[in-house]
C-alpha positions in Angstrom: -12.8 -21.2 -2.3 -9.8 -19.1 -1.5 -6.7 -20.6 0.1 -6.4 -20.1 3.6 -3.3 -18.3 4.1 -1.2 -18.8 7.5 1.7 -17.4 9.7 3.1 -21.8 8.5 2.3 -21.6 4.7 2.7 -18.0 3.9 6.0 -17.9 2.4 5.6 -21.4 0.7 2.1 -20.4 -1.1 2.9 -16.7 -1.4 6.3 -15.5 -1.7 7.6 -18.8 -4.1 4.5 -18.7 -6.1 5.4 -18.4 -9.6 1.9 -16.5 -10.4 0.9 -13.5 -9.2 -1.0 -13.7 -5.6 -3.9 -11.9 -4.3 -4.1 -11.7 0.0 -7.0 -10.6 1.8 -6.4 -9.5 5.0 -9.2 -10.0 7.4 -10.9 -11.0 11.1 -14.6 -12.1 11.7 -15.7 -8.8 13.5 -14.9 -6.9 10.6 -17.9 -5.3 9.2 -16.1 -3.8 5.7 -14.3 -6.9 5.6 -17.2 -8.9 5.1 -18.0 -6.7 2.2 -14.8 -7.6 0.5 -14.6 -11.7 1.5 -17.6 -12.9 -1.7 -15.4 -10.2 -3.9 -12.4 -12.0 -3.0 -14.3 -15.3 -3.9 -15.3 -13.8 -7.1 -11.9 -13.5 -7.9 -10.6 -16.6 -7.0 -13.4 -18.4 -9.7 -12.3 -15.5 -12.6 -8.8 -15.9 -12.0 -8.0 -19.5 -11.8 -5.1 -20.8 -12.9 -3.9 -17.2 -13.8 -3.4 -15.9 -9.9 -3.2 -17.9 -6.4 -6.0 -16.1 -3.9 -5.6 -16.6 -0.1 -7.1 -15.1 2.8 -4.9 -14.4 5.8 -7.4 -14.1 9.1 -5.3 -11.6 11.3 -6.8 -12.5 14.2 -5.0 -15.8 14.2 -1.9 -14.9 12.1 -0.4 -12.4 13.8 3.4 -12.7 12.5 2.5 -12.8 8.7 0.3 -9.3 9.6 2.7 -8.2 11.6 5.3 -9.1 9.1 3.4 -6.6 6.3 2.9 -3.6 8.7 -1.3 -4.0 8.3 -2.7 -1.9 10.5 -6.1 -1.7 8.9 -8.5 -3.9 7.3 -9.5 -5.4 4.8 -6.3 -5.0 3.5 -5.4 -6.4 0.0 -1.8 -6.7 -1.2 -0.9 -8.1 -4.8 2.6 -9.7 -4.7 4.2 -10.9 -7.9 7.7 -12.9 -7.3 7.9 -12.7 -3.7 7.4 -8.5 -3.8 4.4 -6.7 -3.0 3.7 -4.6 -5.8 0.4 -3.2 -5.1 -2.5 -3.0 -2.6 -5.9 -1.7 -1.5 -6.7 -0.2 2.1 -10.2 -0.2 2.9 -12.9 -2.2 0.8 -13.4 -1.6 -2.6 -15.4 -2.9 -6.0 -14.2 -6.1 -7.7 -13.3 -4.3 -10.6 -10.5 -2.3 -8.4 -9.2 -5.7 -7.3 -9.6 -6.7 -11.1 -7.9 -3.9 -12.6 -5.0 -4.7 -10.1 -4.5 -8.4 -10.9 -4.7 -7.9 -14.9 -1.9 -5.1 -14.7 0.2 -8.1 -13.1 -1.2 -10.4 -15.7 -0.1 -8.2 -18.7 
C-alpha cells in the first residue's frame, strides 16, 4: 500500500529520500481522484524498491499542500533529490504516471 504522506513526515520520507518519489495529492470527495488512487497502488507494487509512493490527503494536510501551491486535484508531483521535477494535474492513465517515473529511473 502506498505510504501515507503527512504535513510531520513529508520532508523526512520525501524530500531526503534518496530514490525518486511519487505524491498523490488527494481528499475523499474527490470523484477524479478516486480514479487515480488503484493507479497509484499499481505503481507502488511495479515500482518497489526503485521509487517511494505516498499519498498526501489534502484535506488533513494542509501545510505540505499549501506548501506546493496545489490548487487542484488529483495532483501528482515526481520529486527526485528533494526537487519537484515533474507532475500531472488532473487524472491520467498509469502509463503517464509510468512514463514519468522511468524518465527519473534512467
Amino acid at each position: 500500500m502506498a505510504l501515507e504522506l503527512t504535513d510531520a513526515n513529508f520532508e523526512e520520507t520525501v524530500l531526503k529520500s534518496d530514490k525518486p518519489v511519487l505524491v498523490d495529492f488527494w481528499a475523499e470527495w474527490c470523484g477524479p481522484c478516486r480514479m487515480v488512487g488503484p493507479v497509484v497502488e499499481e505503481l507502488h507494487n511495479d515500482y518497489e524498491g526503485k521509487v517511494v509512493v505516498g499519498k498526501v490527503n489534502v484535506d488533513h494536510n494542509p501545510a505540505v499542500s499549501a506548501q506546493f501551491g496545489i490548487r487542484n486535484i488529483p495532483t501528482v508531483l515526481i520529486f527526485k533529490n528533494g526537487e519537484i521535477v515533474d507532475k500531472q494535474v488532473g487524472a491520467a492513465p498509469k502509463s503517464a504516471y509510468a512514463d514519468k517515473l522511468d524518465a527519473q529511473l534512467a
